[in-house]
N, C-alpha and C positions, 0 to 999 in steps of 0.2 A: 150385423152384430159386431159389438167391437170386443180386442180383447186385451186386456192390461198385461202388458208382461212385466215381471218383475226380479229383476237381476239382485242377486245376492255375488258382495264384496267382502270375500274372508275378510275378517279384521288382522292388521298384520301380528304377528307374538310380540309378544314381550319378555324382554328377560334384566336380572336384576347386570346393574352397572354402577361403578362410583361416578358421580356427575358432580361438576365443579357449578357451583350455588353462581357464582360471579367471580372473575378475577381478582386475586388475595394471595392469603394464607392457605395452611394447611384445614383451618377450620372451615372453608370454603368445602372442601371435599363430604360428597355426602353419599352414603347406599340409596340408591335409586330407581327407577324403572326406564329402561331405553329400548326402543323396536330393535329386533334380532334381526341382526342382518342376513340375508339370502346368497350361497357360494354361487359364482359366477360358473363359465365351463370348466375353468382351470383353477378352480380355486375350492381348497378345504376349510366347510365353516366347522369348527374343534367348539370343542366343550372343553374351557378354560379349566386346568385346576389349578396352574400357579403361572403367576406373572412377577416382573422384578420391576423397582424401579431405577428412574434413569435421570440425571440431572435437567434432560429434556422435558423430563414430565411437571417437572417442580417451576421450570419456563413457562411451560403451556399452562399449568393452574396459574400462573401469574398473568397471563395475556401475553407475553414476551415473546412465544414460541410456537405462531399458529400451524399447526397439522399441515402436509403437502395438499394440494389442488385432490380434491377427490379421497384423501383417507379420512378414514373412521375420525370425528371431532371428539374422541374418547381420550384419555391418556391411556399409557401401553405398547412399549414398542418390543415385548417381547412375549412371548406363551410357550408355554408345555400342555399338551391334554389328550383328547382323544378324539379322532374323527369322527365327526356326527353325523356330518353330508358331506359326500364327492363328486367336484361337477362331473359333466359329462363325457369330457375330455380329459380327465385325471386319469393317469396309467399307473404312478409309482405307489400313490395310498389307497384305501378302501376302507369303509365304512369299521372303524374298532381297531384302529392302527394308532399307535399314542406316536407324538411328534409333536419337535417344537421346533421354534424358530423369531426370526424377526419379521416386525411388522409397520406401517409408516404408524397407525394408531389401534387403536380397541382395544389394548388389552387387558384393560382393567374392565373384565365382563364378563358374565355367565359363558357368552359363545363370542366368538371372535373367525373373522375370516382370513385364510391364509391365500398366498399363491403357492399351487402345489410345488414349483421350483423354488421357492422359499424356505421349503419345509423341510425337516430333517427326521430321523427315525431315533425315538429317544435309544441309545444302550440300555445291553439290561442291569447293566451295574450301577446305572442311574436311576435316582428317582423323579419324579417330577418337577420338586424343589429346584433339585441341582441341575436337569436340563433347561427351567427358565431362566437360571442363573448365567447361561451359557451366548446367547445369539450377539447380544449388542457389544458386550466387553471383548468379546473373542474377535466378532468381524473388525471389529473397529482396530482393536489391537494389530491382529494379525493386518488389516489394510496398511495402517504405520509402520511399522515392520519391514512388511517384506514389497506391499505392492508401489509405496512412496520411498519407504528407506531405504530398500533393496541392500538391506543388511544378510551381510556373509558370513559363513563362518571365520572363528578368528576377529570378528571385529569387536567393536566395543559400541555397547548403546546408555544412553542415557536416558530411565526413563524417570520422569517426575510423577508428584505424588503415587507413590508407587504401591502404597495400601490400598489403592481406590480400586472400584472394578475393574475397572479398564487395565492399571496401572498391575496389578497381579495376576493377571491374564496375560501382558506383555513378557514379565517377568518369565514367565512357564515357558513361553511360544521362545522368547531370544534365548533360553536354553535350549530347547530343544531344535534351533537356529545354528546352535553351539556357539555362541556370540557369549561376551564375557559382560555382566548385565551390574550399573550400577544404579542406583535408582535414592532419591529424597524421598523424606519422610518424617515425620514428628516420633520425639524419642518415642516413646508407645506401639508405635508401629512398625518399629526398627527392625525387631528378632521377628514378625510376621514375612518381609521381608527377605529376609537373609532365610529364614526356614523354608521361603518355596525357591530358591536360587542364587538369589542376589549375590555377587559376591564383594559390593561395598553398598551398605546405607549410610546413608548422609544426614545427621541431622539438621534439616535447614535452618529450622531457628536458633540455632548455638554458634553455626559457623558459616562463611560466605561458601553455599557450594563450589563455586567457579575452583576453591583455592583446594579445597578435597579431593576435586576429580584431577586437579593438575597436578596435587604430588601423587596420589596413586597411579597415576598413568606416564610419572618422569618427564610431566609436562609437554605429552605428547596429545594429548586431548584425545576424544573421543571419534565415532564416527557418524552417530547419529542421536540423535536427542528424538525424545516423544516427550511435547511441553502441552500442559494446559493451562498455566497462570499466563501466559502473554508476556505485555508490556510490562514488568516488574520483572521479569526473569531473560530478558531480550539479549541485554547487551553482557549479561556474566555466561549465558546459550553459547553466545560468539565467542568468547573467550575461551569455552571448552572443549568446540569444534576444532577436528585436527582439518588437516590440506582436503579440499573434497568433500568435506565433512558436510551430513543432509541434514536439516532442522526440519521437524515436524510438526505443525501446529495446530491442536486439534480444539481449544477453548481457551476464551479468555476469562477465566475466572476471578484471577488477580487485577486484570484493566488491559482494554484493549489500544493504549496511548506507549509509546516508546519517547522517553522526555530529549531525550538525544543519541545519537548514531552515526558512525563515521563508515559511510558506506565503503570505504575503501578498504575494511578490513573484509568485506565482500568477496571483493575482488584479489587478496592478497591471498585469502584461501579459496579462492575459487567454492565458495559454497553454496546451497541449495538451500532455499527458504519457501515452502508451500505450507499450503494450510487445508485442511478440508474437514468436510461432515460428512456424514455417511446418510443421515435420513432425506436429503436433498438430492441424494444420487439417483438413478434410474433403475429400474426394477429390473432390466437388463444387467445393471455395472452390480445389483448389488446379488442376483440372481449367481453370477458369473465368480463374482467373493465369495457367497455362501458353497458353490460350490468346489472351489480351488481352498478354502479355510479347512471344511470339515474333509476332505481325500488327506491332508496335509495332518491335520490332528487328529480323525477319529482313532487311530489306532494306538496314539498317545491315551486320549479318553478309557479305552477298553482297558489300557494296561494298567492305570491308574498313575502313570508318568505325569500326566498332567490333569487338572481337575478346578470344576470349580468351586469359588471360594465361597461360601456365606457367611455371612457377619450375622444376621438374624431373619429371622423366620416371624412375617405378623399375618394375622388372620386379618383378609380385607378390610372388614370390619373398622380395623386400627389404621384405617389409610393414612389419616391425618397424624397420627401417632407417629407414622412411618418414615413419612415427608419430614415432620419434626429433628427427629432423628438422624432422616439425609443429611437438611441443612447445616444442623450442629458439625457437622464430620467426623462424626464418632466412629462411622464403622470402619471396618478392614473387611475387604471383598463387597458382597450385593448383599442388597437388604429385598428380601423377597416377597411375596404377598401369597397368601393359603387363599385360593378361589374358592369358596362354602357355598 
């Protein structure tokens, strides 16, 4: 007698996700269904309820900016939510513990998976909004700062577009550095600036920054710049750096081409020119930031000394709406996403 067996193959879930149609626009972006990912041992799968975006994300719907070897093909490199699954080896969360954090992708999604050392415990004086607003601008900033600029107090930084998330996240962090903080910006975004710190905005497009920072500073120049426009802002960088002085290069938004350069003024101030990303880093380097950033700020966070910024608040729904919006550079601080 024989006998048929017959195996049954859970079908995997499903949960809703914004999914890019094709490489494009914002009108690319669409609410869609995408398999629910499974937390690994060490890894919290969260129930999304807010996510930000990120200049990275507006790359990646372009084709420009494909996800690291192995993350989520989603956009998303940050969440707030609440634990759903804890792998097997997680000690520090447990299933209904809200946390957020940075992620290489997913997090534009119903559920998103973390590494439990990635993860952070939201405050209670935060909301969900304000802690997705928090992972990418803060590491990133705080890595510029202190782990490449190894800015001290007493010194002076320069941070550019300084309305931007990153850029008013720096602004908080080099105060609380006690660093004397002067930052560019478009008139509009001046007194945003100056209200969380600053104690010079620049307006770029009325006057040559290079010539602002050097009579406010007696033409002693700075000590550290945090630049995203690049090659368009290279050579006035070098001009405002004092002896020693670190340049920190984190996007080329303006052009990644320098038309001319006399390396010898390199050499004459002995300066420091790197450049880095942070989503390209190792879960180790960036494990190791999350943890040295938030010991360093949560207790600014709690006090409300420092805080994050939002510019606006859209329901996923308006992804493309949102992206819209990026692009123009309208906002001052993170533009956020309501996970429904």
């Amino acid at each position: 007698m024989l006998l048929r067996l017959t195996f049954y193959i859970p079908k995997a879930n499903r949960m809703k996700a914004i999914l890019v149609k094709q490489p494009g626009g914002p009108e690319q972006l669409v609410l869609g269904e995408h398999e629910q990912p499974l937390p690994g041992p060490s890894e919290l799968l969260v129930r999304v309820h807010a996510t930000a975006l990120n200049r990275a994300d507006t790359l990646q719907r372009q084709g420009k900016y494909p996800p690291p070897k192995g993350a989520s093909p989603l956009l998303g490199l940050e969440i707030a939510g609440v634990v759903e699954e804890a792998g097997i080896r997680c000690t520090r969360f447990k299933n209904g513990d809200e946390v957020f954090g940075l992620l290489p992708g997913g997090g534009y999604a119903e559920y998103a998976i973390i590494q439990e050392d990635m993860a952070l415990p939201v405050p209670a004086n935060l909301t969900m909004e304000e802690a997705a607003a928090i992972p990418e601008v803060f590491l990133t900033a705080y890595q510029a700062l202190v782990w490449l600029g190894r800015l001290q107090a007493g010194e002076r930084v320069l941070v550019h577009a300084g309305a931007s998330g990153v850029g008013t996240a720096a602004i908080q962090l080099a105060r609380a550095l006690q660093a004397e903080v002067l930052v560019t910006a478009s008139e509009q975004k001046l007194q945003a600036c100056l209200d969380l710190g600053a104690h010079r905005a620049i307006n770029y497009k009325e006057v040559p920054f290079e010539d602002e920072v050097l009579a406010h500073t007696n033409s002693e120049g700075v000590d550290v710049i945090v630049d995203f426009i690049g090659g368009p802002y290279f050579n006035a960088n070098i001009e405002c750096l004092r002896l020693d002085g670190r340049l920190v290069l984190l996007a080329t938004l303006g052009s990644g081409k320098v038309e001319a350069f006399d390396l010898r003024k390199v050499l004459a101030k002995r300066l420091h020119i790197m450049g880095s990303t942070l989503r390209s880093r190792t879960r180790g380097y960036q494990a190791q930031l999350t943890e040295e950033m938030w010991a360093f700020a949560k207790p600014h966070f709690e006090s409300g000394r420092i805080k994050p910024v939002i510019d606006s608040v859209f329901d996923w729904q308006q992804v493309a709406e949102a992206h819209r919006y990026m692009e123009q550079n309208r906002n001052i601080g993170k533009i956020v996403l309501r996970v429904s």
